[in-house]
N, C-alpha and C positions, 0 to 999 in steps of 0.2 A: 312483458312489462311496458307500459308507458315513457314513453324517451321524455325527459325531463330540461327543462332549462331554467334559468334563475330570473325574477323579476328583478328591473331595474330601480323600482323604488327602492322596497324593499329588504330585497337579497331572497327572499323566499323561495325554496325549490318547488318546483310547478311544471304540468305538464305542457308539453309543447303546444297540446292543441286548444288549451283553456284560451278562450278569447279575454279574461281578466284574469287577475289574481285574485284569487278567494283570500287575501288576508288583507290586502289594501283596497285593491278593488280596481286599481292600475290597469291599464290594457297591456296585451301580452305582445309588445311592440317585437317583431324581428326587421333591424336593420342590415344594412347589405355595404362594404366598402370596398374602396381599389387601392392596396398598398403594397408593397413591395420592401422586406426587412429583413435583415439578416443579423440576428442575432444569438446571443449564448449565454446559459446560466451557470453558474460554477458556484458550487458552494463548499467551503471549504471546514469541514465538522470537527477534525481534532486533528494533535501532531504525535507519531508520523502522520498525514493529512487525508483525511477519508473526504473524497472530493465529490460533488456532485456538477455534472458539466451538461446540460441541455444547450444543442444545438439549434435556432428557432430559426428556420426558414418561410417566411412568407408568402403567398399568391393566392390571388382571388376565386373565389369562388361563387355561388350563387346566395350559398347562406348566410354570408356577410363573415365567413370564416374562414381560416388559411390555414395550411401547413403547419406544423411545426415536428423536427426530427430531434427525440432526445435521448440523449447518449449521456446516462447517468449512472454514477457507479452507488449512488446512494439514493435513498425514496426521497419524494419529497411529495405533501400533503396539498393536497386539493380540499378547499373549503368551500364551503354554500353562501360564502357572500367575501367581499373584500376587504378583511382583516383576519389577525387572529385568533379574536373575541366568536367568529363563525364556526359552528359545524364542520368537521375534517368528517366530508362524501367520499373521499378516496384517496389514493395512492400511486404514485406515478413509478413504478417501477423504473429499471435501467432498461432505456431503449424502447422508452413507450411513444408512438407515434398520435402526440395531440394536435388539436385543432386553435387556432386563437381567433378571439373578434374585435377585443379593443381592450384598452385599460381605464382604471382611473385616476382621479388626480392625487390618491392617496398611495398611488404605485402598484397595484394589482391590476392581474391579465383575466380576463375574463374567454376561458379556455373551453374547448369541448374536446372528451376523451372519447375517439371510438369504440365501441365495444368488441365487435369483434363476433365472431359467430354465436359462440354462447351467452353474450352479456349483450344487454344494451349503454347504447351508447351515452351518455350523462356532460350536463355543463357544471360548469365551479370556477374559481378562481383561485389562481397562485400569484404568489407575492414576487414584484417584480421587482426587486432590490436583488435580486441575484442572479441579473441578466445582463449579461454585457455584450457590445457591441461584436462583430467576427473580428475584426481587425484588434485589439482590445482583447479577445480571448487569443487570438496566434500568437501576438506577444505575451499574453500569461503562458499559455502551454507552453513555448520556449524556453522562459524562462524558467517555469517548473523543469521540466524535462531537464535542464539543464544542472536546475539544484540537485534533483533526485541523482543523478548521475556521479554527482560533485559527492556526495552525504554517498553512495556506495561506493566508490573508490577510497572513502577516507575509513569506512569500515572494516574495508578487507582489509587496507594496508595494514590498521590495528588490530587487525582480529587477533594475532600472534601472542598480545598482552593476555588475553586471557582464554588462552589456549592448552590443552593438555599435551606439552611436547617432550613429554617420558622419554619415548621411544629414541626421537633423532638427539636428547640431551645423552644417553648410555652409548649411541652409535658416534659421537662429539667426541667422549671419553675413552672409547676403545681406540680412534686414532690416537690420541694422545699419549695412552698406556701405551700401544704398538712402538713407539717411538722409544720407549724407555726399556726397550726388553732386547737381549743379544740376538734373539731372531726372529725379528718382525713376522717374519711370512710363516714361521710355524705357530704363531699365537692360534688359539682356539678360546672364544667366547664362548658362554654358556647362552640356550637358546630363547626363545621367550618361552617356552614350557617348564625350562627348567630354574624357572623363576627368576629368569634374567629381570624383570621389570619389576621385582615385589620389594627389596629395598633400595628404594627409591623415595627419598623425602624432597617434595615441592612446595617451594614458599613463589607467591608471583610466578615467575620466570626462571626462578635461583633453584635448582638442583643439585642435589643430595645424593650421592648412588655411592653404595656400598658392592664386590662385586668378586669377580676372582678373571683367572687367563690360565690358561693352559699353555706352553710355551717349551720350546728345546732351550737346554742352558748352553755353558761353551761344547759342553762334551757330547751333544745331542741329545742328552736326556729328558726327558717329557717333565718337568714340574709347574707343580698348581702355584700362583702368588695371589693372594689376594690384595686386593686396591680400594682406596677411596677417595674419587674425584668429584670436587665440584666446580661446577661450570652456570654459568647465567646465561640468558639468551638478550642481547642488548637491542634485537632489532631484526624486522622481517630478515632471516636466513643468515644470520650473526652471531657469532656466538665467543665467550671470553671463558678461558680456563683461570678458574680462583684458584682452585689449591686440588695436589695431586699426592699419594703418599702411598707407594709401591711396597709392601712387606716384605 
């Protein structure tokens, strides 16, 4: 296929070698420039924040085109002229290493994407409202970084609220029971097969357990008591006993 580039009257995609454009009739100018820019695109699409972050590094080259390294976790569209209103030519994947030549006054980069062994290589434009300086993106990612970090510690802390904690609410309650029986160290709980966890009523954090013990009385004899304790959980790894009632 024919490598392709955009006429500057126009916007018209055209191939490289056409000495005009067949729609204006423009000559197929390639200019050449010396800049040095270090720039980054971030785009920020929804919250939690699906980000898009293009690294843009600059240096000269022969074609009037430079470098640029992008490091993007979401696409973003290459059009056939610089606005919206144009043709979307392609796709810039996460981590596609394009080329740039210059922009216009309306904020669009006027970009070449290599292709690559199988593909040829294509020009377009991306919108450059969502390119900010490096210095300018290290203080966002900082700050990001820093949010995100903030917003995961406050999750786990709360995870607890809406947690299924069956299990450590009956293990709560068998200290408790333990405490009210003439021989602690002969108690024997039922196990979780033997449906240790099945009545079990959870409202929020507030549990319900209906339950029994096995236990030596004063004279060492083995008797079952059944119990019904309930207990809340007030807070990561906290826990308050409501009401206890031993048969």
């Amino acid at each position: 296929m024919a490598k392709l580039t955009i006429c500057k009257d126009c916007g018209e995609t055209i191939s490289k070698k056409a000495k005009s454009c067949p729609k204006c009739g423009a000559p197929n100018k390639n200019t050449s420039g010396c800049s040095k820019i270090l720039l980054t695109i971030i785009l920020l699409l929804t919250v939690p924040p699906l980000i898009l972050i293009v690294t843009v590094s600059l240096s000269n080259n022969d074609s009037g085109f430079t470098s640029i390294e992008v490091f993007n976790k979401q696409q973003l569209n290459v059009r056939n002229g610089a606005g919206v209103d144009f043709k979307v030519i392609g796709v810039l994947d996460p981590g596609t290493l394009v080329s740039v030549k210059g922009n216009t006054s309306n904020g669009w980069y006027n970009i070449r994407v290599d292709g690559g062994f199988w593909e040829d290589s294509y020009e377009g434009w991306v919108n450059k409202k969502y390119v900010y300086s490096k210095s300018e993106f290290n203080i966002w990612k900082a700050d990001y970084d820093k949010r995100i970090s903030v917003e995961k510690a406050i999750a786990n802390k709360n995870a607890w609220k809406t947690s299924d904690n069956k299990s450590m609410a009956y293990l709560m309650c068998e200290d408790w029971v333990k405490n009210r029986l003439k021989s602690p160290s002969s108690a024997e709980f039922p196990g979780v097969f033997d449906g240790k966890l099945e009545n079990i009523i959870q409202t929020n954090q507030r549990y319900s357990i209906r339950s029994y013990v096995d236990s030596q009385n004063s004279f060492g004899a083995m008797l079952r008591t059944n119990f019904h304790c309930v207990t809340t959980q007030t807070s990561e790894g906290n826990w308050e006993l409501n009401r206890l009632e031993i048969e």
